[in-house]
C-alpha positions in Angstrom: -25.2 -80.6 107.1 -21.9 -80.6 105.7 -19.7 -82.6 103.5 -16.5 -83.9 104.7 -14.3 -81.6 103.4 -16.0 -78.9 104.7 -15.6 -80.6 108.4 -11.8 -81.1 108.0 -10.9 -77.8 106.6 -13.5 -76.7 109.8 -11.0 -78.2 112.3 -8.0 -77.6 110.3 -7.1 -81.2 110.0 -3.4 -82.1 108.5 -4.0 -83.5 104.7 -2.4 -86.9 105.8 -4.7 -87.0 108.4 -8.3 -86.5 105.9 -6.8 -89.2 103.3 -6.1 -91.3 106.2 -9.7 -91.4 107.1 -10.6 -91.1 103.6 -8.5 -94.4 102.9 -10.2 -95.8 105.7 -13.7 -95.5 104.7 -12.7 -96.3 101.1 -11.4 -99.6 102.2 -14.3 -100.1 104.7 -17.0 -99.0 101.7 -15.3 -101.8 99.1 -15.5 -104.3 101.8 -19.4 -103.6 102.5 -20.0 -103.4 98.8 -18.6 -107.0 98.3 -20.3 -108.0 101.9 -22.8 -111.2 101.5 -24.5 -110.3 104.3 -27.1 -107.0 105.0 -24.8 -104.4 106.7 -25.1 -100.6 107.2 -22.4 -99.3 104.7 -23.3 -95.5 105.5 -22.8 -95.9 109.0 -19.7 -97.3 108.7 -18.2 -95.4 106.3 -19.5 -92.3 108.5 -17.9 -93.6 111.7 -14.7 -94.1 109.6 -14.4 -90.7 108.0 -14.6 -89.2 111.6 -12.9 -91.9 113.8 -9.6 -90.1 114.4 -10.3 -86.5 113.7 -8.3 -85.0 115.9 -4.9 -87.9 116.0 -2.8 -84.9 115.6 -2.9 -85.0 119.3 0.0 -88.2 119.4 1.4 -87.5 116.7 5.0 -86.8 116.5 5.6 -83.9 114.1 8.8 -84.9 113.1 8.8 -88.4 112.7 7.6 -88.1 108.9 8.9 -84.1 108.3 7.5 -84.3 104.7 4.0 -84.6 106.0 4.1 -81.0 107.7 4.4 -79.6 103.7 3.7 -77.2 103.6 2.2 -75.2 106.3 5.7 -76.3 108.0 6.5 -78.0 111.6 5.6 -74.3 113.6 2.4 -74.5 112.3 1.4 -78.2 113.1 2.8 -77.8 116.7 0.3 -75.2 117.3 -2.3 -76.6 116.2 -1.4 -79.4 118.2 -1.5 -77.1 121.0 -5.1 -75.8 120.3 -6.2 -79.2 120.3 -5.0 -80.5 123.5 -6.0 -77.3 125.4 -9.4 -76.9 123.7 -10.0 -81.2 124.1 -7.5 -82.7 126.9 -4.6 -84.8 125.6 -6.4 -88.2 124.7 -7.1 -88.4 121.1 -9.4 -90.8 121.8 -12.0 -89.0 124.1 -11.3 -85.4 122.3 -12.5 -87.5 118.8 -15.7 -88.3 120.6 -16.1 -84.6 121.9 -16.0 -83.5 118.7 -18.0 -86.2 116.6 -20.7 -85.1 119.6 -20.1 -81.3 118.7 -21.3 -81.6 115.3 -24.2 -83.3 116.2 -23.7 -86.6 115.0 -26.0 -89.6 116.3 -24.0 -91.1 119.9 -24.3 -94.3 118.5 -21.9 -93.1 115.6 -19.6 -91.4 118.8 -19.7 -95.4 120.7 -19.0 -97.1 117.8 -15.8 -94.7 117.2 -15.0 -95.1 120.6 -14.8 -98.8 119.8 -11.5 -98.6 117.7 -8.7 -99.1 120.0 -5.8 -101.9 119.3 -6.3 -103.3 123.1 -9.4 -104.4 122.3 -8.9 -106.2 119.2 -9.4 -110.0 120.5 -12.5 -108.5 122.2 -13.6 -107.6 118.6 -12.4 -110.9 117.2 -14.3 -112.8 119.9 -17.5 -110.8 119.4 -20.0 -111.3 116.8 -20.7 -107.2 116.1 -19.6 -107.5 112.2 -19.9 -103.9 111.9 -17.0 -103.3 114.5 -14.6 -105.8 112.9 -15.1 -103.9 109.5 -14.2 -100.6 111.1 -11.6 -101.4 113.0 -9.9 -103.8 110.4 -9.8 -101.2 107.7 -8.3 -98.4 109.5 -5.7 -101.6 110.2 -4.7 -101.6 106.4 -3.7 -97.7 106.2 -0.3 -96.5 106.9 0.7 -93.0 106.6 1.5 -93.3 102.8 -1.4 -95.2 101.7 -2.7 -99.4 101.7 -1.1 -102.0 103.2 -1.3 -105.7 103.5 -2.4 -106.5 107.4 1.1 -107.5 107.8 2.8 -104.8 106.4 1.0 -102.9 108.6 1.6 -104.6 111.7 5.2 -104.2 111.0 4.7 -100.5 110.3 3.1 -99.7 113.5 5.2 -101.2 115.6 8.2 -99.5 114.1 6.7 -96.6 114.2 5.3 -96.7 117.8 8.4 -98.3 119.2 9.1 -95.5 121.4 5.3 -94.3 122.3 4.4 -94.4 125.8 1.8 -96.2 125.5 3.3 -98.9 123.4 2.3 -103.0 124.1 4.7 -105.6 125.4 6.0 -107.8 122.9 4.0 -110.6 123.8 1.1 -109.2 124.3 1.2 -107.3 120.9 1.6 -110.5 119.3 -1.4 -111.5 120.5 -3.5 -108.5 119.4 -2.1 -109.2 116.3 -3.3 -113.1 116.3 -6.8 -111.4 116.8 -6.3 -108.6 114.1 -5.2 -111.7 111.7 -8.6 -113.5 113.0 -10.9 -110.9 112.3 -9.8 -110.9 108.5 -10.4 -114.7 108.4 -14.0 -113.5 109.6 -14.3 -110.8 107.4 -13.2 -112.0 104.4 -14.9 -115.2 104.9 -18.3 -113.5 103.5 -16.8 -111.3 100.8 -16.4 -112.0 97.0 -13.0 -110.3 97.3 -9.4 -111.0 98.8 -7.5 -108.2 101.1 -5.4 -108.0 98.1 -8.0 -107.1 95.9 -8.0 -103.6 98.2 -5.3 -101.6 97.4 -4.7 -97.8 96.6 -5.3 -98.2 92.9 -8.9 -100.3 93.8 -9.9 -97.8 96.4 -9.2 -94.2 94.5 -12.2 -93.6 93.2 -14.0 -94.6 96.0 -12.1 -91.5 97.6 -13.1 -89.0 95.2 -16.6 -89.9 95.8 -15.8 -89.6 99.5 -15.0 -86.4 99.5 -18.8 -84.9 99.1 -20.1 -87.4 101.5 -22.3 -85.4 104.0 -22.5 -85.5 107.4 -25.9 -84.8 109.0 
């Protein structure tokens, strides 16, 4: 057993990257606490804290230069390297090897599997509640911290403009439709608004985070 700092210094994970999960299972955690419905908060927050350990695989290094502080750009590309050569160059399956590597349950590697943006309006149409938290609050994190679902939109399509894998506009849209949907669902059995999350709200839920163990 481990915590989760222990994992991310393990695999040498970029700081932005461990608040980004850690953001995400914050926002995930205050969402289950304020749930009016039985749902597995330890699960999720698990799946959350390990959903896109090793992103550093898409990302482009010198989009946000700041964020390579202060190890510096040299040292990011090679670890970027190591990953892809170690795992294959889809940060979606080499997340799964390694949430299998440290012997987590499979059903915690499926459910991570499940958070793609193609198959939001799946999710939206579904009645799995415990998928729609996931993937919705890894939808309210941007690289600097909470956003509103529409801020965030915005953000990632920016930012993914150029990626070669990026949507048609039309189809995007409609993702986003479903995205929009599953917050209706969501919020419909919570005693608090997706304004009520924000970086201030969710802070010390990320402290707390930190020591969570894995096992």
């Amino acid at each position: 057993m481990h915590n989760i700092r222990e994992i991310y210094e393990e695999y040498k994970l970029m700081k932005t990257l461990q608040l980004h999960m850690l953001r995400v299972a914050a926002v995930a955690s205050m969402i289950c606490d304020s749930f009016d419905e039985p749902i597995d908060k330890e699960k999720i927050v698990k799946v959350c804290l390990l959903h896109d350990m090793v992103n550093i695989i898409k990302f482009q290094l010198d989009y946000f230069p700041e964020l390579n502080k202060p190890e510096g750009l040299e040292y990011w590309q090679n670890v970027q390297k190591e990953f892809i050569e170690k795992y294959g160059d889809n940060e979606h399956d080499a997340t799964i090897q390694i949430i299998r590597e440290l012997g987590v349950s499979e059903d915690i590697a499926e459910l991570a599997d499940q958070n793609h943006f193609h198959l939001l309006c799946e999710h939206a149409a579904g009645d799995n509640m415990f998928v729609k938290i996931m993937h919705y609050a890894d939808m309210r994190v941007g690289p600097f911290g909470v956003l509103s679902y529409e801020e965030r939109m915005e953000e990632a399509k920016k930012r993914y403009a150029n990626h070669k894998d990026r949507f048609k506009e039309e189809g995007r849209l409609e993702l986003v439709a479903c995205g929009k949907e599953i917050e209706n669902q969501i919020f419909s059995h919570c005693s608090i608004k997706p304004a009520d999350i924000n970086d201030q709200t969710i802070a010390s839920i990320i402290e707390e985070l930190k020591n969570f163990v894995i096992h």
